[in-house]
N, C-alpha and C positions, 0 to 999 in steps of 0.2 A: 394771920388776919389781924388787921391792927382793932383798937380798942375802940374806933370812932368806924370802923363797919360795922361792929357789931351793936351798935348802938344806933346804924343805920335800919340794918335788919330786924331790930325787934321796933324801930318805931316804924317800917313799913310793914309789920306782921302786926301791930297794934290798928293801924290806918286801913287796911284789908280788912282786918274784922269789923272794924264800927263801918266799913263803906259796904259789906254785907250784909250787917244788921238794919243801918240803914237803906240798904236797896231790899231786902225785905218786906222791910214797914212799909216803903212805898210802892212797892208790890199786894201790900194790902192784909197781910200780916199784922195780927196785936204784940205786942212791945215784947209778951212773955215768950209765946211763940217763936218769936225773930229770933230774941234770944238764942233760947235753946237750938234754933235749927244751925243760926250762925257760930256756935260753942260749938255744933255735932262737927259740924265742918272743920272746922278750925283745929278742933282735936282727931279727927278724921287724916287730915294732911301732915299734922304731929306726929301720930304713928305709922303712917303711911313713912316720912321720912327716917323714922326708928327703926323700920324694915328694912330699906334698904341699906340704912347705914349695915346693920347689924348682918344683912347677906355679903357687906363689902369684905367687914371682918371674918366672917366664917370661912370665904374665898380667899381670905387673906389676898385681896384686891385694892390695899390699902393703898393711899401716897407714900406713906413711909416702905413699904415694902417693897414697891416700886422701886425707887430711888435705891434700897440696899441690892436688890438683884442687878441693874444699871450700874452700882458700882462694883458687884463684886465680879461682874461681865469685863467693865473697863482694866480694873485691876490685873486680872487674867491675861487681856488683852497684851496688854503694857508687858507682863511677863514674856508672853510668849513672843513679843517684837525682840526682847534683849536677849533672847538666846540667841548662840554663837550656830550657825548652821550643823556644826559635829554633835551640841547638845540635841538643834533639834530631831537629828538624824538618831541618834541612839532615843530620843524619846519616843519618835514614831514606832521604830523599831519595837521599846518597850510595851507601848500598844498594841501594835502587832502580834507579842506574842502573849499576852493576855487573851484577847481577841480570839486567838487558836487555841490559845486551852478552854477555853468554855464554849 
């Protein structure tokens, strides 16, 4: 994420709060009221989004972790295209007899 999104996203998370404080007010709410409801909110969605992050990490459902099982898939991949048909016959084989002993 470059430096000028996130500076997108905190002046539209700034602009959300004063357009709910202000729709508040003019909904008929006093200043301190508005306030407070538009903060409950506002940190409301703040830890709403710290749970989810935080269920991505326990699930380890991350992007980076993504990406390392995708690569360690590919990687494997690519192994198993360059074996020689003999290698990949004795490794089935050695599966095979794993496979029967347990």
């Amino acid at each position: 994420m470059r430096r000028i999104d996130i500076v997108g996203i905190g002046l539209g998370l700034f602009l959300a709060g004063a357009g709910l404080f202000l729709g508040l007010r003019w909904a008929g709410l006093d200043g301190i009221t508005a306030g407070l409801w538009s903060q409950a909110v506002m940190v409301g969605g703040l830890v709403g989004w710290l749970l989810t992050y935080l269920l991505r990490v326990v699930t380890q459902n991350m992007t980076l972790n993504r990406q390392l099982d995708d690569y360690e898939a590919a990687v494997l991949q690519k192994r198993l295209e360059e074996l020689s048909p003999e290698d990949l016959a004795a490794l089935q084989a050695q599966l095979d007899g794993e496979k029967d002993a347990s």
